[in-house]
N, C-alpha and C positions, 0 to 999 in steps of 0.2 A: 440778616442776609437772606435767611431761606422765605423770610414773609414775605417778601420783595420779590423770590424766584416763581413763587405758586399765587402772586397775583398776575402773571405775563399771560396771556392768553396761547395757548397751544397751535401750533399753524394747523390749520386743518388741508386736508386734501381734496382738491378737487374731485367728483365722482367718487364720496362714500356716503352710502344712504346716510338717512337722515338718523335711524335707529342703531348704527354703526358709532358715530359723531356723538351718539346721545350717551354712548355706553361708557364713551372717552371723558367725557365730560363730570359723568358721574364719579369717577374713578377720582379725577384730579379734582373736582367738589369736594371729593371726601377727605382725599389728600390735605386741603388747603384748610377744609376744619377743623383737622389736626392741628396743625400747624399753628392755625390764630387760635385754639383755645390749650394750646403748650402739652396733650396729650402724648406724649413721647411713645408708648406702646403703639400707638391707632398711626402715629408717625411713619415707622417704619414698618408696618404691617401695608398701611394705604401703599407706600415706596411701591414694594414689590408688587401689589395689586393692580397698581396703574400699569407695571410695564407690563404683566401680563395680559390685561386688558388690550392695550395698545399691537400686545404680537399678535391677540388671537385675531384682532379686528384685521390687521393686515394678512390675514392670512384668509380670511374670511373673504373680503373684500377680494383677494387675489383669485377664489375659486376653490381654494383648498376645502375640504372636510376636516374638521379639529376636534378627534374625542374631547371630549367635557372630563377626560381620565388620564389625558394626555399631560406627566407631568412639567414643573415651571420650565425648566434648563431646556427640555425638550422642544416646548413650544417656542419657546425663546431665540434657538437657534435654527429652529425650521424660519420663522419670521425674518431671522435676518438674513438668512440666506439666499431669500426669495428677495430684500432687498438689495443689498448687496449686489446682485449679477447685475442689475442695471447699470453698476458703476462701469461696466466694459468688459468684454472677453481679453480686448488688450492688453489691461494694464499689470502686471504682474503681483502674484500673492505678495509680496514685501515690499511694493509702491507704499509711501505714505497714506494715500487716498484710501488707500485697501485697509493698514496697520491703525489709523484713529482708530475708525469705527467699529475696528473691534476691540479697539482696547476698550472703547465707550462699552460691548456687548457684557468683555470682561468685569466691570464693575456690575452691568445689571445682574451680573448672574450670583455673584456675591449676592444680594439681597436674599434669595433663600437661605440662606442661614444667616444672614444679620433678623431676620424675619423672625424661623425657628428659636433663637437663641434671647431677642428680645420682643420682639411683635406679636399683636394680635394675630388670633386666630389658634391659641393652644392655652386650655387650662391650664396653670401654670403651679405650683407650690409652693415656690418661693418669689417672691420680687426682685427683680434681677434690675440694680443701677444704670441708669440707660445714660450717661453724656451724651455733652455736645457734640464729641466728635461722633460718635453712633448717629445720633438726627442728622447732623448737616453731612455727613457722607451716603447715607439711606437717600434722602434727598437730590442731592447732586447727581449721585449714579444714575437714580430712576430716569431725573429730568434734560440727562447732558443722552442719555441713548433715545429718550422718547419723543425728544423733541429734534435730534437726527431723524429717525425712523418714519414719523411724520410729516417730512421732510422730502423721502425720498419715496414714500408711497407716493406722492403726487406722480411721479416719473412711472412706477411700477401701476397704478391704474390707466395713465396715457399710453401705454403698451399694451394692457393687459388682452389678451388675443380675441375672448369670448366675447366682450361689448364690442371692439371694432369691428370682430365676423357681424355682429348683430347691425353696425350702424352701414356697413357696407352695402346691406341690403336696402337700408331705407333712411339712413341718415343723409345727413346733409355737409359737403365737403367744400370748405371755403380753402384760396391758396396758403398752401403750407400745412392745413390742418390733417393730411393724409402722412405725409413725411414727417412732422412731428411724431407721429403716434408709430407709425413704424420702427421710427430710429429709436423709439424708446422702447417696441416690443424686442428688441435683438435678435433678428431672423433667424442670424448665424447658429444663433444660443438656444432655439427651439428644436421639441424634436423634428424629426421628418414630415410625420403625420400633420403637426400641428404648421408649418412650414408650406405644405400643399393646399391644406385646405384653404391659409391665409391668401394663396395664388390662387387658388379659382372662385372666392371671392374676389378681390381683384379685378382679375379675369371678367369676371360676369356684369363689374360692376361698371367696367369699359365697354363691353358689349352692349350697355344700356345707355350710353355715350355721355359719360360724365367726365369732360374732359381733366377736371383735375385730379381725376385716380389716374386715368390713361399716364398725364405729365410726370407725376410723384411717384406710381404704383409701378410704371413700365418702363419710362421714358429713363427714371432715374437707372436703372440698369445697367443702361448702357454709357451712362456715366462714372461706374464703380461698380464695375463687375464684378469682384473679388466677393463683397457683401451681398449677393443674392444668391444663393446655393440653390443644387438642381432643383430639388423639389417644390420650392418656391418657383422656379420658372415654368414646369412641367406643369401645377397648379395653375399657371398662368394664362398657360395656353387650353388648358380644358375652359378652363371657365370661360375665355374669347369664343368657345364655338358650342356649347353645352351649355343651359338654363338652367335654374333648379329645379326643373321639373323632370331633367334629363333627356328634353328634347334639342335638336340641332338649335340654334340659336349664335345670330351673329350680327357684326355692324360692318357692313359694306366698306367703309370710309376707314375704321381701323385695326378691326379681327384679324386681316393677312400681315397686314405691315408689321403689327404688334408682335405678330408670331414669330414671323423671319427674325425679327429685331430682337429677343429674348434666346432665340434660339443660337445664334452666333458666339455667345458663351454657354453653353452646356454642352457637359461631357459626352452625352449620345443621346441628339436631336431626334435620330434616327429613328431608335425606338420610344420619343415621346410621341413623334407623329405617328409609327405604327398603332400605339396606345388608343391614341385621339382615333386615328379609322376603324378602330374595331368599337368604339364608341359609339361613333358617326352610324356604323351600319346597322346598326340594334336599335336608333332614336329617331323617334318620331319628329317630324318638322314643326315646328312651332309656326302658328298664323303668320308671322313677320317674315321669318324664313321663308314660307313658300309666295310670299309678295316679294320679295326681295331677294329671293334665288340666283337673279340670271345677274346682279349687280355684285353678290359675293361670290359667284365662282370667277364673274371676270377678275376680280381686285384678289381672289386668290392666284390667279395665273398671273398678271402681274408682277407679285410678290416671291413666283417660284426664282428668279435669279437673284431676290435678296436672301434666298434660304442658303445653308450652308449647303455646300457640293452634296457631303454623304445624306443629308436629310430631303434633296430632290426629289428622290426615285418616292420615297414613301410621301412627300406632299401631292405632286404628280397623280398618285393612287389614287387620295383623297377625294382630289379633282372628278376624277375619273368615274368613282361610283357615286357622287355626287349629280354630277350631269347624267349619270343614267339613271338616278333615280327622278329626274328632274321630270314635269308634264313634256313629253314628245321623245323622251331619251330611253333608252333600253332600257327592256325591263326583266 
């Protein structure tokens, strides 16, 4: 049975290098020569080597730092738990969904001491009788969490926050491919920091008029309010009028709309746009902005009766030292 389990090919994950993939590879090579030359020690020693393998790569691959000192159990449980959250802030500790995969973790973690007790990797003094049931459970355990794990990295890289901030800037967004990658990063589930920044990317990446961020990134909002927390919308609205250069920067046609439209659920608009004009007054105009000045304050005024009542006064402001910063306006 187990010759049969370590000839299936491992699903691999979309977006992990290639020297990631290669690491996994060898792990379960090493595993499967075991196996076809009936090595029972090199058996259960590989077992546990693959899943460590496997956790360190997902943890690797997720952004983490993984001491090389970091013991098995340790590694082990950082990895899943970094997969795991994918499965939903919803679904409760004691859901089935949640209870498999850890009973799956529960067997991998056995293997250090099926390892210690009969596997390579300890001079030994005595030869210790390894059954069938020791092989085919070393095996099993490794292959029933390793091959979930790889499974569900696929979802935990389509989230992962650092390559989307990075493709926001200069990738390429076909329908749905923006809303996928969000739903799988879980907004809700990040910190604050990480939550903000992902909104003014966003933000910036609408300002540069890419309509399927504007649809998925903004639009969706006001769809399902509940899953977009302030800081994500507050992110949202800098990035609509702020470049990464820190200069004013904005799109005539969707910067106000977007703002009034994101701002209508958040706890205090108020002081996001106080936030955004002390911004505003410190930043230099970017070339586009001052070509396109007199078409983004009109489409900000506009927009002032889609803002919520208490966030007027401080849009209004914006308005205000805008046009007098403007060519012919106070100065």
């Amino acid at each position: 049975m187990i010759q049969h389990l370590v000839q299936q090919p491992l699903p691999r994950a979309e977006g992990l290098q290639h020297d990631q993939w290669q690491a996994v590879e060898d792990a379960y090579g090493r595993l499967a020569i075991a196996v076809a030359t009936g090595d029972r020690p090199l058996i259960v020693g590989s077992a546990k080597e693959l899943v460590e393998c496997v956790a360190r790569v997902t943890l690797v691959a997720y952004g983490r730092v993984v001491p090389d000192g970091d013991e098995y159990t340790k590694v082990l449980a950082s990895a899943h738990k970094v997969i795991e959250h994918v499965i939903g802030p919803d679904i409760p500790g004691n859901h089935p969904v949640r209870q498999i995969p850890e009973s799956a973790k529960k067997m991998a973690v056995q293997l250090r001491e099926l390892r210690n007790h009969y596997g390579t990797g300890h001079g030994r003094a005595t030869v210790h009788d390894i059954t069938d049931e020791v092989v085919e459970a070393s095996v099993h355990a490794a292959l029933v969490w390793v091959r979930w794990a790889l499974a569900r990295l696929k979802t935990v890289l389509l989230g992962a926050v650092g390559p989307l901030l990075n493709d926001l800037q200069s990738g390429l967004f076909s329908q749905g491919d923006l809303a996928a990658r969000l739903e799988a990063a879980n907004i809700p589930g990040l910190v604050e920091a990480e939550q903000h920044r992902l909104g003014v990317a966003v933000g910036r990446r609408t300002a540069r008029k890419t309509f399927n961020v504007r649809l998925e990134g903004i639009r969706a909002c006001a769809d399902a309010p509940q899953r977009w927390p302030d800081a994500y919308r507050e992110g949202v609205v800098q990035g609509l009028f702020v470049n990464e250069d820190g200069q004013a920067y904005a799109h005539a046609a969707a910067s106000a709309d977007c703002a009034a439209e994101l701002l209508q659920h958040h706890s205090d608009p108020a002081a996001v746009l106080t936030g955004l004009s002390i911004v505003l007054k410190s930043a230099s105009w970017s070339l586009s902005f001052q070509q396109d000045h007199s078409e983004i304050i009109v489409s900000m005024k506009d927009a002032l009766e889609k803002m919520p009542e208490a966030a007027r006064p401080a849009w209004n402001m914006i308005i205000v030292e805008l046009e007098a910063r403007s060519p012919g306006g106070m100065r």
